[in-house]
C-alpha positions in Angstrom: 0.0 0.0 0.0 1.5 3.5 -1.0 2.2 5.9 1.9 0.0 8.6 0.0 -3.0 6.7 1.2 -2.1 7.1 5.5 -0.7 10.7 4.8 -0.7 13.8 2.3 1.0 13.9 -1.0 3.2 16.4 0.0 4.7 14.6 4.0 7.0 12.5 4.2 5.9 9.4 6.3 9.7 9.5 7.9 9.7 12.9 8.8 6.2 13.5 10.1 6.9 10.1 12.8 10.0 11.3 13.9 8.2 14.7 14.8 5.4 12.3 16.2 8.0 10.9 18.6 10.1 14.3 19.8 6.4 15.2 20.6 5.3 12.1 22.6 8.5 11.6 24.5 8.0 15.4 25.5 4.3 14.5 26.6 5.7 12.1 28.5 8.0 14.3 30.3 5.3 16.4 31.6 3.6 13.7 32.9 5.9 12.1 34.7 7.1 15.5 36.0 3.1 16.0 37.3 2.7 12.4 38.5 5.5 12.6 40.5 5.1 16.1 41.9 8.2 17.5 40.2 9.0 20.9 38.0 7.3 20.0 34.6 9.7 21.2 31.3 8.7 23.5 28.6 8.0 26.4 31.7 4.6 24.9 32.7 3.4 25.3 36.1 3.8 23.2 38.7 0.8 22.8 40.1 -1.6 20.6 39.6 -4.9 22.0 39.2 -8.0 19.8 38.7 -11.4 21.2 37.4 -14.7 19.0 36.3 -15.5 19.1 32.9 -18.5 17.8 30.7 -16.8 14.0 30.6 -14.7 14.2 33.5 -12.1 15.9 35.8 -9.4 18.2 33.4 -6.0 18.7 34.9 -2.9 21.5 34.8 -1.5 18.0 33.3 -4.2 17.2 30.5 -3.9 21.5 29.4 0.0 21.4 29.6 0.3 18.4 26.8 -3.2 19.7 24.8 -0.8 22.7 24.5 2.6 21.1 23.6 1.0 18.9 21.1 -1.1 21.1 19.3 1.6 24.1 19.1 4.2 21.2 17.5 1.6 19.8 15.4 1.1 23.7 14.2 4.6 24.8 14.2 7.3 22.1 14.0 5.1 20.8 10.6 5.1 22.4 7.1 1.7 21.2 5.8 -1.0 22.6 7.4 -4.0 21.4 5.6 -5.3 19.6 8.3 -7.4 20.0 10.9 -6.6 19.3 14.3 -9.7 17.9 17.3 -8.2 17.7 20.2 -10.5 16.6 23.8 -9.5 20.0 25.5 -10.5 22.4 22.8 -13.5 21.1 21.7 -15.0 22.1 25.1 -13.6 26.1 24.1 -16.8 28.2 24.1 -14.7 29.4 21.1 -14.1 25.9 19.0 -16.2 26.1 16.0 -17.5 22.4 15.3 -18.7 23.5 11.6 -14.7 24.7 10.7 -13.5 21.0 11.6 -13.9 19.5 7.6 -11.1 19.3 6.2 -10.1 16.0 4.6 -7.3 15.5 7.2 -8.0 15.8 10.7 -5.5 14.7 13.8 -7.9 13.6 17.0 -5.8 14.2 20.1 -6.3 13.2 23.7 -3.7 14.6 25.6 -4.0 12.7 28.9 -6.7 9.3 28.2 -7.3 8.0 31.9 -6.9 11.6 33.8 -9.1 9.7 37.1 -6.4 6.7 37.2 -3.6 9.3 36.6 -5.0 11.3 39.5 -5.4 8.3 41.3 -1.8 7.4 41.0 -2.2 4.8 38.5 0.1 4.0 35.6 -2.6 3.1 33.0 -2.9 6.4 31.5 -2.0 7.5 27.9 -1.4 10.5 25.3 -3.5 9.4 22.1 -2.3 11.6 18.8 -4.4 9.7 15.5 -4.6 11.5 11.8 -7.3 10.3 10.1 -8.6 10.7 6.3 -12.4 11.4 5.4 -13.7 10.1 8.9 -11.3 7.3 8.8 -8.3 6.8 11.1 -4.9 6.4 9.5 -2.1 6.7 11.9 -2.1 5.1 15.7 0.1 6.7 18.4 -0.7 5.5 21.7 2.0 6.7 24.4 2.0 4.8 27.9 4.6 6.8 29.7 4.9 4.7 32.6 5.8 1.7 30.5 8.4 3.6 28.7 5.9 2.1 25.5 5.2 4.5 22.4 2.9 2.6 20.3 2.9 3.4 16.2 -0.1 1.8 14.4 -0.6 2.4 10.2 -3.3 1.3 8.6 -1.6 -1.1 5.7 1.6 -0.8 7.0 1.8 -2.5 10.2 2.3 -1.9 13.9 4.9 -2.0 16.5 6.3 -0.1 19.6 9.4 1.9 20.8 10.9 2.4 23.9 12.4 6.1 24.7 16.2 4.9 23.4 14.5 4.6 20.0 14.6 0.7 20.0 12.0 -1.1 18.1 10.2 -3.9 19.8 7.7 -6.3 18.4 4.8 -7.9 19.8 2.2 -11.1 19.2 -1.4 -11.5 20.6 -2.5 -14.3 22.1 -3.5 -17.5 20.5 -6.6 -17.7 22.6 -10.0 -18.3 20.5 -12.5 -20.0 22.4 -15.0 -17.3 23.7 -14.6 -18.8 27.1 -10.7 -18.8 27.1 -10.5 -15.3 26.1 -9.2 -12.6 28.3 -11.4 -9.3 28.6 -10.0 -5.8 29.5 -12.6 -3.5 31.3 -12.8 -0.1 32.8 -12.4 0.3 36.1 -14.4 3.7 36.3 -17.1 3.1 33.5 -19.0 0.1 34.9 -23.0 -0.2 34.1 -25.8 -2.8 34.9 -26.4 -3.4 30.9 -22.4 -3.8 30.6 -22.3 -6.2 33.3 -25.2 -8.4 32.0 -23.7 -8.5 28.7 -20.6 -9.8 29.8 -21.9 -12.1 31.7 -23.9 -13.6 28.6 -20.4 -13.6 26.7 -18.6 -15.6 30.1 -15.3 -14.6 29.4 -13.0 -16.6 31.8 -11.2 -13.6 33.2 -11.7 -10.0 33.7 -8.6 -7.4 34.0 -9.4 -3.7 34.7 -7.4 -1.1 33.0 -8.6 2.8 33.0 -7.2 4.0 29.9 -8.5 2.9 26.4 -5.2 2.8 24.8 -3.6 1.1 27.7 -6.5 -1.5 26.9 -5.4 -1.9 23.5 -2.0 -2.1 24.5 -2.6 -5.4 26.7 -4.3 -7.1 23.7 -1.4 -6.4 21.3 0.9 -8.0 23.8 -1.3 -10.9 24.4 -2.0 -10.0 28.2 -6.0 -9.6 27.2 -7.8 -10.2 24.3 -11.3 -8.0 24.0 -12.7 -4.5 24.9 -16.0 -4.0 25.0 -17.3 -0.4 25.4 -21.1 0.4 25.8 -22.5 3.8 26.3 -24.7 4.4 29.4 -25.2 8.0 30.7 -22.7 9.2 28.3 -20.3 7.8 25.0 -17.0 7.4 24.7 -15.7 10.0 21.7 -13.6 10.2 18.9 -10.3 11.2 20.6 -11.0 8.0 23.2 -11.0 5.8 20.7 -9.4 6.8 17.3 -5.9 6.0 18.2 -6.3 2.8 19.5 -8.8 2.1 16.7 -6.1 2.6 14.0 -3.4 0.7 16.0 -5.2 -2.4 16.8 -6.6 -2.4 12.8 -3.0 -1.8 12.1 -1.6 -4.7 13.8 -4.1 -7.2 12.7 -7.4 -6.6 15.2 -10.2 -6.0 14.7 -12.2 -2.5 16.4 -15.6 -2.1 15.3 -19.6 -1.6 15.9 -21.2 -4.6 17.6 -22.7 -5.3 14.2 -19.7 -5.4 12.3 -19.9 -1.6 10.4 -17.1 0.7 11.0 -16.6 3.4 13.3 -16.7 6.9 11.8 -15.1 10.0 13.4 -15.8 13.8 12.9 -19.4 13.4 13.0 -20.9 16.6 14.5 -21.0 15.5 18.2 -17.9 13.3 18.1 -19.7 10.7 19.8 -19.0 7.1 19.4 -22.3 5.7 20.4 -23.6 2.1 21.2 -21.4 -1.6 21.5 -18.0 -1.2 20.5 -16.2 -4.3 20.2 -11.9 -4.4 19.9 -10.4 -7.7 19.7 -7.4 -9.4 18.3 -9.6 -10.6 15.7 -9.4 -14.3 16.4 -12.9 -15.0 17.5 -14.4 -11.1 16.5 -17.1 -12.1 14.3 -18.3 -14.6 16.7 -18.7 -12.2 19.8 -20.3 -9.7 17.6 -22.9 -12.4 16.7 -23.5 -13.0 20.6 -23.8 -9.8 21.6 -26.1 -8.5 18.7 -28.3 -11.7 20.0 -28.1 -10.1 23.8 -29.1 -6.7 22.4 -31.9 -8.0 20.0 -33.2 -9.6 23.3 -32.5 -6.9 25.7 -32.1 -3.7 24.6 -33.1 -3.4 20.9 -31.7 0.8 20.8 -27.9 -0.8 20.6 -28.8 -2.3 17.4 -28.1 1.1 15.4 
């Protein structure tokens, strides 16, 4: 597959990841500076403020990296058709939801799992994803705390590197019965539906991970081997999911609606409603088909 098809004519695939990386590791440094109570780098403050917002808390931490990423993405790059959606300026009373339609769009969360990083947790992540007419492209998931930067391109392939630049490859597991599968849940996102679900699919073992890229990160290395989100009160949205959407596609998985269809990003609302099933695409087909016959039984509205 030609690189023209998971980037614009005029980057250079090369060039635009090694930007990709100077600007993750440098995420990383501010979140390990915050998690740890230290001076962060690049002259932002040292406290930690924490404010509620519409989907969650928003901290100094998740404001410091919306910043650093979106000023590289702007500055350090000579294209600049593209748009750029990230979690923290969509909720400006200034961001302009019409403007965002360009062809190429990157979909940023800048801290993904702010409660466990709060908490004290390592399973938080930086998510940067470029995608093409509504369709994700590029993968970077960042786990700082595992010294993991995950690259995922559609076509291409996946793999991760650690912060001395070393490549390392990775294998899911060769589990495929539903019942010998490994699922990888929320810990702060649990709902009655969600739970009754799961217990109709009787996965033998549960692990709970906050962030949705650290999720997909413990499938590609074999640890787990589904993720199952279902919206309750509120959906996920597209800077949640994009990222680890194009790097488990990337490395072979599977991500997609309960009944098979894609997931589409930029929609006005950015919500990514309903069952959404990520797997390592060994048995995906077959929970799809069990949990479209849970919903078809229980709660018809999931089948849209």
């Amino acid at each position: 597959m030609s690189i023209d098809l998971v980037v614009p004519e005029k980057v250079e695939l090369s060039t635009l990841l090694d930007e990709l990386r100077k600007l993750s590791w440098a995420s990383a440094d501010v979140l390990m500076a915050y998690a740890r109570g230290e001076e962060p780098p690049y002259g932002f403050s040292k406290s930690l403020t924490v404010e509620e917002g519409g989907d969650g808390p928003v901290s100094a931490a998740d404001i410091a990296v919306n910043e650093l990423l979106i000023s590289g993405l702007k500055n350090n790059l000579t294209f600049k058709e593209w748009d750029i959606l990230s979690e923290e300026t969509s909720k400006e009373k200034t961001f302009q939801r019409e403007n965002h339609k360009k062809d190429w769009c990157w979909i940023l969360d800048p801290l993904d799992g702010t409660k466990d990083f709060l908490n004290g947790s390592e399973n938080y992540a930086v998510h940067i994803a470029l995608a093409y007419k509504q369709k994700p492209k590029i993968g970077i998931v960042l786990i700082p705390e595992k010294n993991e930067l995950w690259f995922g391109i559609i076509g291409i392939g996946a793999w991760f590197e650690n912060r001395d630049g070393s490549k390392n490859h990775f294998s899911f597991s060769e589990r495929k019965d539903i019942s010998k599968l490994v699922l990888v849940s929320s810990k702060n996102h649990q709902q009655a539906k969600l739970q009754k679900l799961l217990s109709t699919l009787s996965f033998a073992e549960t692990k709970k991970i906050g962030s949705v890229g650290c999720k997909v990160a413990s499938i590609l290395r074999g640890e787990a081997d589904v993720y199952i989100s279902l919206s309750g009160k509120t959906s996920p949205k597209d800077w949640d999911m994009a990222a680890p959407h194009a790097l488990i596609e990337a490395a072979g998985g599977m991500f997609t609606h309960a009944d098979g269809t894609n997931l589409i990003y930029q929609q006005m609302n950015y919500a990514q409603s309903g069952c959404l099933i990520a797997s390592h695409g060994i048995s995906h087909h077959e929970i799809c088909l069990k949990a479209m016959e849970f919903f078809s039984m229980e709660e018809p509205k999931y089948l849209v």
